[in-house]
N, C-alpha and C positions, 0 to 999 in steps of 0.2 A: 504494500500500500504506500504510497505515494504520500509526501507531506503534503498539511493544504498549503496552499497558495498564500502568500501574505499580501494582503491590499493595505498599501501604505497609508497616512494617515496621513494629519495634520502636522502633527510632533514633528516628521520626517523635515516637512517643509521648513519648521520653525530650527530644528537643526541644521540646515542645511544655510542656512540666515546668520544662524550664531558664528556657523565656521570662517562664512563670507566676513562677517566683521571684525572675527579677531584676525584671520589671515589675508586680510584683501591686500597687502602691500606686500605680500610673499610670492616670492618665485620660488620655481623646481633650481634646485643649485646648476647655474652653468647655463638652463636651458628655455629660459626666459619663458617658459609655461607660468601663467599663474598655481599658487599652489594649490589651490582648488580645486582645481582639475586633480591634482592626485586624490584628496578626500573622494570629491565623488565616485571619483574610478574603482577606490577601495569600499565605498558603501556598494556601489554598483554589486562589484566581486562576491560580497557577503549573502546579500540576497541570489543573483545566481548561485551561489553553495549551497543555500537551503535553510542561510540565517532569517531571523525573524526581526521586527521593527525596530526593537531596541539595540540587536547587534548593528542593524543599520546605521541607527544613528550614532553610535558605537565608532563606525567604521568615520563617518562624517567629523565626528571631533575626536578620533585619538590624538591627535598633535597638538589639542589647546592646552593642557597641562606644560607640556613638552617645552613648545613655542610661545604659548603667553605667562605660563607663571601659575606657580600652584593656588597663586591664588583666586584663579580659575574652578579649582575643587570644588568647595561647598556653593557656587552658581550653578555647577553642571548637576550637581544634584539635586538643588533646588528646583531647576527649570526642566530636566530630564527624567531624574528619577535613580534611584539608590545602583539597580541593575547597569544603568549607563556611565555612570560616574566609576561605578567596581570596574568594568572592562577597559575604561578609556585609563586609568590609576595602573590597575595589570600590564595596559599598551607602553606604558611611558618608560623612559630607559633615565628622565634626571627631570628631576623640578626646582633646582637653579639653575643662577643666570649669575654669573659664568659657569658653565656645564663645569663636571668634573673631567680629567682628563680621559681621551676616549678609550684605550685600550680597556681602563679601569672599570669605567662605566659599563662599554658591551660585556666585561667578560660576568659584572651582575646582573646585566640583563639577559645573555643568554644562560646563567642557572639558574635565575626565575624561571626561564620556559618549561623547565620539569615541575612547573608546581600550577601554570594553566589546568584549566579545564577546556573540557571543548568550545564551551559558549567564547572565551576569551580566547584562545588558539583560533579560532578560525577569521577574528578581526584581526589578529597582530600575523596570522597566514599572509592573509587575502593583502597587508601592507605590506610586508617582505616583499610579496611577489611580484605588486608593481613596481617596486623601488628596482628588484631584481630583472624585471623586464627592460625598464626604462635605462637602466645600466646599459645593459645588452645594448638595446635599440641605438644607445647615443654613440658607445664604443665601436659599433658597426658601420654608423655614417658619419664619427667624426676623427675615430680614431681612438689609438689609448692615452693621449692628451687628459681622455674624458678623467681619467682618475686624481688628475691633477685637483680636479674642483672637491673632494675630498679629505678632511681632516685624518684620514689614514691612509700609509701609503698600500701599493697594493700587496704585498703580502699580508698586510691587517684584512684588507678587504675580502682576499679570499678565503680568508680564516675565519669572518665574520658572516659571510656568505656560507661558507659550511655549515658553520657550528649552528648557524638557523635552521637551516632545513635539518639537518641531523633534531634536531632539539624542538621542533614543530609539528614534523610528518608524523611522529605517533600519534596526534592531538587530532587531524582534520582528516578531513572526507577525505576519501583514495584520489580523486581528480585532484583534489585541489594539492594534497599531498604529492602526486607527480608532477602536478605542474610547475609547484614551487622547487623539487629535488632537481627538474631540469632546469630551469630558469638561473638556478645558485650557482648551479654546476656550471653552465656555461661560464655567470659571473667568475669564478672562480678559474676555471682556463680561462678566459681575459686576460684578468689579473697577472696570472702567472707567465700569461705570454708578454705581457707587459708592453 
């Protein structure tokens, strides 16, 4: 049997409003996308997996903690709700500003990822994978320049790229699991081809 269908709501909309105004002056690093475009791509993702409203919006503000500031938290709870604020808190890898250093920080954020559950694994999946595609896609047509635009060089990157998909794929659906185990991997020969 089939899951139902989720018919998105109102909330979706009013999330997808919040994300535009804390990140409307956000680019993709390097590639002058707005960064909104990554949120919805990643809410988009969630609901194709078979996520439900709240991972959606989920999917829509995991970066406002991130990028605006923990003091972001107790709003996203307020206006969203306990379920959305727990997953976007699970999503975030630091809530200051100056971030700590990055080795530091991924290497606590990829052993959180043994302690997800699925509802959380399939929003911080569905963002790995674009981040992981968009790697791909930009190394492809601009070159591996692209790594330049990252705070690690690339042997971090394809470490980083590993140790996610290793540390995620037991968590999510088998699609979404292969898709993201090929996407890193590629990321990862990149990297290494440098």
């Amino acid at each position: 049997m089939s899951a139902p269908t989720v018919v998105p709501t109102w909330r979706l909309a009013q999330a997808l409003a919040f994300a535009i105004d804390v990140h409307a002056l956000q680019e993709r690093k390097g590639a002058g996308t707005p960064y909104v475009a990554h949120l919805m791509a990643v809410s988009s993702m969630v609901l194709e997996n078979g996520g439900d409203e709240e991972q959606a919006i989920a999917g829509l503000l995991h970066d406002v903690i991130e990028d605006g500031g923990a003091a972001f938290a107790g709003e996203l709870e307020a206006r969203f709700g306990e379920e959305v604020a727990r997953i976007v808190d699970l999503a975030t890898d630091a809530e200051t500003d100056p971030k700590p250093p990055w080795r530091a920080r991924k290497e606590r954020y990829v052993a959180k990822l043994a302690t997800l559950d699925r509802r959380a694994a399939l929003v911080v999946g569905c963002d790995k994978l674009h981040n992981a595609r968009a790697i791909v896609a930009d190394v492809r047509s601009e070159g591996p320049g692209v790594f330049a635009r990252f705070t690690a060089d690339e042997p971090g990157i394809a470490w980083y790229y590993g140790a996610l998909a290793a540390g995620l794929a037991p968590h999510l659906p088998p699609r979404l699991a292969a898709a993201l185990t090929e996407a890193a991997g590629e990321v990862v020969r990149l990297a290494e081809a440098g």
